[in-house]
N, C-alpha and C positions, 0 to 999 in steps of 0.2 A: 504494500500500500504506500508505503514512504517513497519508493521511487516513483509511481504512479503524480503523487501529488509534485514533487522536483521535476518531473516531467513538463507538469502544466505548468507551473511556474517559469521554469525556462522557457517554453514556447509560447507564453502569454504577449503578446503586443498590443491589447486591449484592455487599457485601464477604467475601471477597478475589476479587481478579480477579487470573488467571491468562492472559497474554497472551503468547504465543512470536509473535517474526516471524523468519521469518530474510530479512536483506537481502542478498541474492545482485547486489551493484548493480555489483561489481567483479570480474567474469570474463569468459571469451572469449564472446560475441562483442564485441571493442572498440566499444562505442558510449556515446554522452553526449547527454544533452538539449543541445540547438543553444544555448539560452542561456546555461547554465554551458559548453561547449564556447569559446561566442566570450570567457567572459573570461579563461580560460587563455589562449588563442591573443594575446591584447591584452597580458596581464599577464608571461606568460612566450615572448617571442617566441621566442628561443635553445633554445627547449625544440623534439625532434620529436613530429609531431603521435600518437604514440601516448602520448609521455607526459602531451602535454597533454590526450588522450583520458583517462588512467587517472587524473589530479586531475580531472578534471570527475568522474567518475566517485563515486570517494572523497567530492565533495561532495555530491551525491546520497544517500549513507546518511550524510554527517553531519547535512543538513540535514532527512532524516529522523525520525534520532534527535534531532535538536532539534524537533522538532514535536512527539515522543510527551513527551519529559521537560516541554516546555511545558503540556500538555495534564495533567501529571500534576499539576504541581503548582495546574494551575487547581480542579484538581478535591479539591486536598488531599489528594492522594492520593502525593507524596513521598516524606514523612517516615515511610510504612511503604515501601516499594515498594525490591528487589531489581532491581537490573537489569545483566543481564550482555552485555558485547560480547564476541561470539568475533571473532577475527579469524582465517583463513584461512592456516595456513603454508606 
């Protein structure tokens, strides 16, 4: 989804761009990409494997959202640009 949205971004020549994503990347079913998975598992050995599921997790829509704000500010497009995190209670 993250490159999806750095896609439009980059290929926008039409201002204002209005872009929703919602990152759903931290609900049930517990699962995490294998590679952030094993640096929880390295970094927080003490932790159980669901919590070191739910940080891998959480860095998955951080790294994300650092992909679109990158992408925004390549494009100059920053310094007007709203951007809201919901987070889930």
């Amino acid at each position: 989804m993250a490159a999806d949205m750095v896609q439009i971004i980059r290929e926008d020549d039409i201002r204002p761009l209005f872009l929703f994503a919602s990152l759903l990347v931290v609900h049930d079913m517990i699962q995490a990409p294998t590679e952030l998975l094993a640096v929880y598992e390295k970094a927080m050995p003490g932790w159980c494997a669901d919590k070191q599921k739910l940080a891998a997790m959480s860095s998955t829509a951080d790294n994300a959202t650092a992909q679109v704000f990158s992408a925004l500010k390549e494009q100059r497009m920053w310094n007007n640009t709203i951007l809201v995190i919901a987070l889930p209670l």
